[in-house]
C-alpha positions, 0 to 999 in steps of 0.5 A, spaced: 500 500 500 503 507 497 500 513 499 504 519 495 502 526 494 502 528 487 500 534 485 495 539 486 494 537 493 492 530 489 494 524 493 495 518 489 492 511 493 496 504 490 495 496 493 490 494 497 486 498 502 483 494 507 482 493 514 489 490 515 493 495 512 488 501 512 491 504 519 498 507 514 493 510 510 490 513 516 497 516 518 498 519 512 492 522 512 495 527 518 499 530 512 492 533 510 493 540 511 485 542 509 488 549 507 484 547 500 481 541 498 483 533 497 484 530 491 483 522 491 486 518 485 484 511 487 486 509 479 491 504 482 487 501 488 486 494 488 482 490 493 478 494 499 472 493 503 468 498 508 473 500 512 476 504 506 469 507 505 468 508 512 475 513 511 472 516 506 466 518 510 471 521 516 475 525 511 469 528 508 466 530 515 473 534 516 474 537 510 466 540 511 468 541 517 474 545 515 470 547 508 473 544 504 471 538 500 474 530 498 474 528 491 474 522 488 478 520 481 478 513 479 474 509 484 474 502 484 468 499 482 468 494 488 468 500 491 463 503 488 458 498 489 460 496 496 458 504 497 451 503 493 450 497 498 449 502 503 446 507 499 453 512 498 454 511 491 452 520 492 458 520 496 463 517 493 462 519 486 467 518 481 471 523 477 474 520 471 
């Protein structure tokens, strides 16, 4: 799992992103300085589960708590339909 910053506060996520490795990506998270909104390029995500839709959630509270946003690029399909699952396909719309 690699988590790198690109450019344009762009974050590029690669690898898995589950419950067992997902607290790396919580780490470097903290490196969000919510000065301008994040960008999530998820194009090289292989397997996930709910704990990477449950992160995103968080991220989106935060940004909105410091009025900003997150943006998703590229989402998984397996991300997708698990966020259509429990009804938040609105919430991780994709940008591709």
């Amino acid at each position: 799992m690699e988590f790198t910053k690109t450019k344009n506060n762009t974050w590029l996520l690669s690898g898995n992103l589950t419950f067992e490795n997902i607290s790396k990506v919580i780490d470097k998270a903290s490196d969000f300085s919510w000065q301008h909104s994040v960008n999530l390029d998820l194009s090289c995500v292989g397997d996930v589960d709910t704990s990477l839709l449950a992160l995103i959630f968080h991220w989106k509270r935060l940004a909105k708590a410091n009025k900003k946003n997150v943006f998703i690029f590229s989402a998984p399909e397996n991300l997708m339909k698990l966020a259509k699952l429990y009804g938040a396909e609105e919430f991780i719309s994709s940008k591709n």
